[in-house]
N, C-alpha and C positions, 0 to 999 in steps of 0.2 A: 397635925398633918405629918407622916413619916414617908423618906424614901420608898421609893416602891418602884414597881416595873414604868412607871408614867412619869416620874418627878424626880428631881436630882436637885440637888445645893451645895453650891460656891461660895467660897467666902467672898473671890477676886475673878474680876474678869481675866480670861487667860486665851489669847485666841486661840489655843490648841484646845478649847474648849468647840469648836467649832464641831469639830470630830462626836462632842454627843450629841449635837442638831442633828450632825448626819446620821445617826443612829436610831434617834428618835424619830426621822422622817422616814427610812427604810423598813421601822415597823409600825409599832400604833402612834404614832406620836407621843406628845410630851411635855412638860412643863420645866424649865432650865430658871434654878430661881437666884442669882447674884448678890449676895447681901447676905447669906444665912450662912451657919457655921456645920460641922459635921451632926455636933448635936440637936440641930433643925431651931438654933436661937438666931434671932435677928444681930446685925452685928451690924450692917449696912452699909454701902460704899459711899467713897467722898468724893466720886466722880457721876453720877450717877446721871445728870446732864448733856455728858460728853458721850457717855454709854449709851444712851437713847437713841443718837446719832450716828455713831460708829457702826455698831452689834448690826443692825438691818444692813448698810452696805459690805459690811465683810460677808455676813450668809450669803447674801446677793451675788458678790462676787466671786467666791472660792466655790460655793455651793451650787448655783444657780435657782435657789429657790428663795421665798418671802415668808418670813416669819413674821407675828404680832410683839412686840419689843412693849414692853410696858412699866411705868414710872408708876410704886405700890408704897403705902409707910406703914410702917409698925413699930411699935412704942418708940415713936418719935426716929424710927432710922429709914433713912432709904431704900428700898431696893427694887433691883430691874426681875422682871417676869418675864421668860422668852417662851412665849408657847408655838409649840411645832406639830404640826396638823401633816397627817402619815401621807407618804404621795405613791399616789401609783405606780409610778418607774424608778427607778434606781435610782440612788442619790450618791455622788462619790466624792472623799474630799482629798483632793489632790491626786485621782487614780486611785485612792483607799476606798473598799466600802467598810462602813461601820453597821451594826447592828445592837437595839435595843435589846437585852435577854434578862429577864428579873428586872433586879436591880445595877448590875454592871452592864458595861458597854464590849463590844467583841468584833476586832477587824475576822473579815468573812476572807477566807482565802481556801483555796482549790476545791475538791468538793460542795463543800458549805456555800462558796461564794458562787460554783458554778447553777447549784439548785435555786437558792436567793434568786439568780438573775432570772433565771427560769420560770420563778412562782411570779415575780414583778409582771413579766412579758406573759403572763396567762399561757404558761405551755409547761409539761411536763417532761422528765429526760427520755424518755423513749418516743419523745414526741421530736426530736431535733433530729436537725440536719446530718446523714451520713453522704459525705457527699463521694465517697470511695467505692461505695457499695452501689452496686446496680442492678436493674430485672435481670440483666445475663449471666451476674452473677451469683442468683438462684440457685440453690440445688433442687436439683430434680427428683429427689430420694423425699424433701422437704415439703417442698408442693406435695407428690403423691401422698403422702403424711396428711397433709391437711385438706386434702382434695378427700378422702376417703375416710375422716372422722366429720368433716362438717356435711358430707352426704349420708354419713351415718346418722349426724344428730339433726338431721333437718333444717337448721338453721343458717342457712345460705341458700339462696338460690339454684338450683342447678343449671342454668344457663350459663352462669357466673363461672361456677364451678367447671362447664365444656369448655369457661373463653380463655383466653391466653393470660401467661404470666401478668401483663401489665393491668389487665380487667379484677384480678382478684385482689392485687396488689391496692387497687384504685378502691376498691370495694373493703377492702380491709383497711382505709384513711392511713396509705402508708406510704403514699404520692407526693411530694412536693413539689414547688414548683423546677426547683432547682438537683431535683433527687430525690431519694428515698432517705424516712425517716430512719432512727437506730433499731426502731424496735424490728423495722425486716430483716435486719443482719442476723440480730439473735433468733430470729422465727426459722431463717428462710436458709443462712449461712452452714453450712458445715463444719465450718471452723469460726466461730464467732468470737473466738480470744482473740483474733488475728484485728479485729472491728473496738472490742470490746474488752479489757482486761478483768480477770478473774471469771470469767464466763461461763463457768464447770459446777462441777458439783463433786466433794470429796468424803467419801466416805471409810471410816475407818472405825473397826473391830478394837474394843479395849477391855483389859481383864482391870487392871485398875487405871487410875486418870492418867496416870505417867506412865502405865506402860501400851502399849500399843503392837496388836498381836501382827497383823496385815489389814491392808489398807487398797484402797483404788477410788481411779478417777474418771469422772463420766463429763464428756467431750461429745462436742454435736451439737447440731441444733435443739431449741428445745425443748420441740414436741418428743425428738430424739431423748434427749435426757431424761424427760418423766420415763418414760418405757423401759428405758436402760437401769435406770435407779431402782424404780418398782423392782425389776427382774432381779437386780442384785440381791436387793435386799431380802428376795423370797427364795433366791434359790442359793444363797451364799452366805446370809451375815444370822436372817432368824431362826430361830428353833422353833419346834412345834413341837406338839401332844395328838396322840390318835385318842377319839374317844368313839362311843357307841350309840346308836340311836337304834334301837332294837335289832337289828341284825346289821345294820349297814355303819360301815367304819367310818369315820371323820375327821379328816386331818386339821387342826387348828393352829394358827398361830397364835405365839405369846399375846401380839399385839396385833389389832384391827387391821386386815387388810384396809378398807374403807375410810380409817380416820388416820391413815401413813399417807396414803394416795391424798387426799383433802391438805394435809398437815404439806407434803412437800409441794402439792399446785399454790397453795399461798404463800408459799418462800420464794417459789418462781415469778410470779405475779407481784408482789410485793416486794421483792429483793431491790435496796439500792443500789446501781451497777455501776455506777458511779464511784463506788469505795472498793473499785476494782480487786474485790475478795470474793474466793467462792461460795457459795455456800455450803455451808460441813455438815454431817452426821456422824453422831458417835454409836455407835452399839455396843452396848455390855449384855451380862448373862442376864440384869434383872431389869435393865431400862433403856431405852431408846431417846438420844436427844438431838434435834436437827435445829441448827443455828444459821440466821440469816443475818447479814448484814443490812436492815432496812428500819422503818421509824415509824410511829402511830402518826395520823393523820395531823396537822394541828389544829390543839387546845381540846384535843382526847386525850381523857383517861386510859387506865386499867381496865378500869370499872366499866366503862360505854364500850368499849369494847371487845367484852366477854358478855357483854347485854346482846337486847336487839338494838342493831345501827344497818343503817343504809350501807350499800354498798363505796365504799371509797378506795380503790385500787392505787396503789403506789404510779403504777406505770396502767395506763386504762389500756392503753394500743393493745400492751402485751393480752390485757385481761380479755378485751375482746376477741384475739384472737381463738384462746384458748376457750371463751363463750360458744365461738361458733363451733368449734373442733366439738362438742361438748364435753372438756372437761371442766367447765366451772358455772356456777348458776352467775344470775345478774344482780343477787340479791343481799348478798354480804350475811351468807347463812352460813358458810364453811364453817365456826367456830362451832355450832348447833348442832350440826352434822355430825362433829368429831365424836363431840360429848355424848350425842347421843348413842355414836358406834362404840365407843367407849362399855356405855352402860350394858347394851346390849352383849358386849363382849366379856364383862362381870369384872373389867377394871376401872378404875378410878380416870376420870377427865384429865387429863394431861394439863402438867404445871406451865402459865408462860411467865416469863421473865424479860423485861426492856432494859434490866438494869447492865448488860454483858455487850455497851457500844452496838445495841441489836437485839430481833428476837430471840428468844429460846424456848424452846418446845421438848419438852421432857414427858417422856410415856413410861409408868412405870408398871411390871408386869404384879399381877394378881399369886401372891406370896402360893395361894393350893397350884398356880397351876405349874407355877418353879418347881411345885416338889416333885410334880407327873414329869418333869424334864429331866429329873433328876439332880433338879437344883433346890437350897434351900438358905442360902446363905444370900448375904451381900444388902444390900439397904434395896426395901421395898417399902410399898405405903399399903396398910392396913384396909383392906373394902370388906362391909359387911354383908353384899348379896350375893348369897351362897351359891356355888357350882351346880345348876341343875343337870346336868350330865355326868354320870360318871367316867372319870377319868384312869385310864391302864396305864398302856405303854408306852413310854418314852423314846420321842423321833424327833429326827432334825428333818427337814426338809431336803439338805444334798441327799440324805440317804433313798426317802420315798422315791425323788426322783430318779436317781441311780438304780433303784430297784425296777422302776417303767423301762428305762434305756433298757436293762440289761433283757426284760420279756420282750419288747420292741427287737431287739436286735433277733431273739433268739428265734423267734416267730419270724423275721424277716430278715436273715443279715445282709441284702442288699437295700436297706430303706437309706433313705437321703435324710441330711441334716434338716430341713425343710420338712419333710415327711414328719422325721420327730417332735420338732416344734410344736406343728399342727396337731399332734396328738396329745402332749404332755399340756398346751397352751403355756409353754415358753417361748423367748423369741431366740432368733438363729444364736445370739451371741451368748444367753443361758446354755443351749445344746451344745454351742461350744467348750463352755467352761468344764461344762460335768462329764464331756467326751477327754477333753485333756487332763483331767486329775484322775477318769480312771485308764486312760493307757502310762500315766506316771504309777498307777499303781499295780501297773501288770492285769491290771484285769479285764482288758478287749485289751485289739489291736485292728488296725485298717490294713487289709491287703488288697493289691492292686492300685488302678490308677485313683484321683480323688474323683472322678468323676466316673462311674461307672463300678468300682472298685465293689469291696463288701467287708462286711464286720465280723469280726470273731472275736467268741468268747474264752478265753485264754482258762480262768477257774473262777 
């Protein structure tokens, strides 16, 4: 019999040995064996009598729980057997919690110790108390957000949907007795750093690892953030290719709209927020990588988790909400999805890694369609199903867009910010960006008031 994540051996009873009862009873329990040496030989104690009698009232009393103490011999030695049977609430010794992990023992403190307590009480963090946060203060930008994807996806009642803040609230299990749980702050809040620290999402432009070209952050709630990120990342950070489908033109990106959108609602949904970090995105010329700070389920694999698996959401509150909205199924397919937009899209399924304190999600671009970008360099992964469209001319995305504003304007130069959105299918804050880099570049300008005013084409 060897050490292992169940069993441990002392040569001497030591009561700060107490400390791995409590560890063993916080997860699966345990076997604490007294008498046996590191190399797992009987060696036995000369008190073993006294031990019998002691060991159950110190656990009893430091611990508050009851362990089976037992008198065992082996080749002629004594030794005491404390076996510890796991308990459902928390075990602490002296205000310490301990936790079983492998074969070592691990005092649990901040994060770590806050989710332990969480899993013990059968509740997840988005599932506690915000007791700061309340229905009034809702944003109303937030509501409308979700008032008008979950009318879209059918999946909510519309009654529900007519009745007031506190009915939907109550309908989304985000009611307590004593207040609203966290996960409304981060849904419903406008500012949800102010509830919740690291709450954003950062993304950042790199030519290589250590250099860093520009960068931005996306703030908001977080039906707000999907929308804001998506839009970044299409009208600012990716590149495209135009290709041809007999006469009609096609603009594509390097990488899947469809498996970015999937790839950052499971960072959202899954993200530990708890380790008060945003979650990042790096974009380079030939791969996309978005990092979460969050954890596989426990006692999943890799492997079960690139398989088919049940749905097991980090934070459910958050997942459900985002069900109703519809952007996420019930079904824990997202990984399926990806791969298969992936395929469709003629690059490779996207690399994940848990080994980086978190996930990591790595998309690497399809080396033929680098070269239509007019890239050809930098570390890409090799796919063998050929381009079936021929591919020309090389585009970024700000350009095609920049070229829509510029016929938009010229066709209309008093169209509104709002006007444009609706026609390019950007949101306000996209038509923003692409209207201030080109009057920094001289090429419109606004005259008149902002409301009313009109656009000129400058050259």
């Amino acid at each position: 019999m060897l050490e292992n994540q169940n069993i441990e051996w002392k040569e001497k009873w030591r009561d700060e040995y107490l400390k791995w009862i409590c560890g063993f009873a916080n997860a699966d329990g345990g076997l604490l064996v007294i008498g046996r040496n590191n190399q797992g030989v009987a060696v036995g104690v000369s008190n073993a009598r006294k031990l019998l009698e002691d060991i159950p009232n110190k656990v009893r009393d430091v611990l508050g729980i009851m362990v089976d103490v037992r008198l065992v011999e082996e080749s002629g030695k004594e030794l005491i057997e404390i076996r510890v049977e796991p308990y459902p609430s928390p075990i602490s010794y002296k205000g310490e919690y301990h936790y079983r992990s492998g074969s070592t023992k691990q005092e649990l403190k901040g994060a770590a110790l806050e989710q332990f307590l969480l899993k013990k009480r059968g509740r997840h963090w988005d599932g506690s108390l915000e007791p700061s946060f309340t229905a009034q203060s809702c944003s109303t930008k937030a509501l409308q957000l979700f008032r008008q994807g979950a009318m879209k996806s059918g999946r909510m009642d519309q009654d529900i949907l007519d009745d007031s803040t506190e009915v939907i609230l109550e309908n989304l299990e985000l009611v307590e007795k004593h207040g609203l749980k966290r996960a409304a702050c981060l849904l419903f809040s406008d500012r949800p750093e102010k509830y919740v620290s690291g709450a954003w999402i950062k993304i950042g432009f790199f030519v290589t690892d250590d250099e860093l070209q520009y960068q931005d952050e996306v703030h908001g709630n977080l039906f707000d953030q999907v929308e804001k990120t998506l839009d970044l990342l299409h009208t600012k950070y990716l590149k495209g290719y135009i290709s041809y489908q007999g006469l009609q033109r096609v603009e594509t990106f390097l990488f899947p709209y469809a498996a970015i959108r999937e790839a950052l609602l499971n960072a959202i949904v899954h993200k530990d927020y708890g380790s008060g970090i945003p979650i990042q995105i790096s974009v380079y010329e030939d791969k996309m990588v978005l990092w979460n700070p969050g954890r596989l389920p426990e006692n999943w694999t890799m492997e079960r988790l690139l398989g088919k698996h049940p749905s097991r959401p980090y934070n459910p509150l958050l997942a459900n909400a985002f069900f109703r909205m519809g952007y996420v199924e019930a079904w824990g397919r997202g990984i399926e999805k990806i791969n298969r937009e992936c395929r469709e899209h003629e690059i490779q399924p996207p690399k994940y890694d848990f080994e980086m304190a978190g996930l990591m999600v790595t998309f690497h671009a399809n080396p033929a369609h680098l070269q239509a970008v007019g890239l050809g360099k930098g570390e890409t992964t090799p796919i063998t199903t050929p381009i079936t469209t021929p591919i020309t001319t090389p585009i970024t995305t700000a350009i095609t867009s920049r070229d829509k504003l510029l016929s938009l304007i010229k066709d209309k130069p008093e169209i509104s910010q709002q006007e444009m959105a609706e026609a390019l299918g950007l949101t306000r804050n996209g038509i923003k960006y692409h209207l201030t880099k080109m009057k920094q570049e001289g090429l419109i300008r606004h005259v008149g008031q902002t409301r009313g005013g009109r656009w000129e084409i400058i050259k």
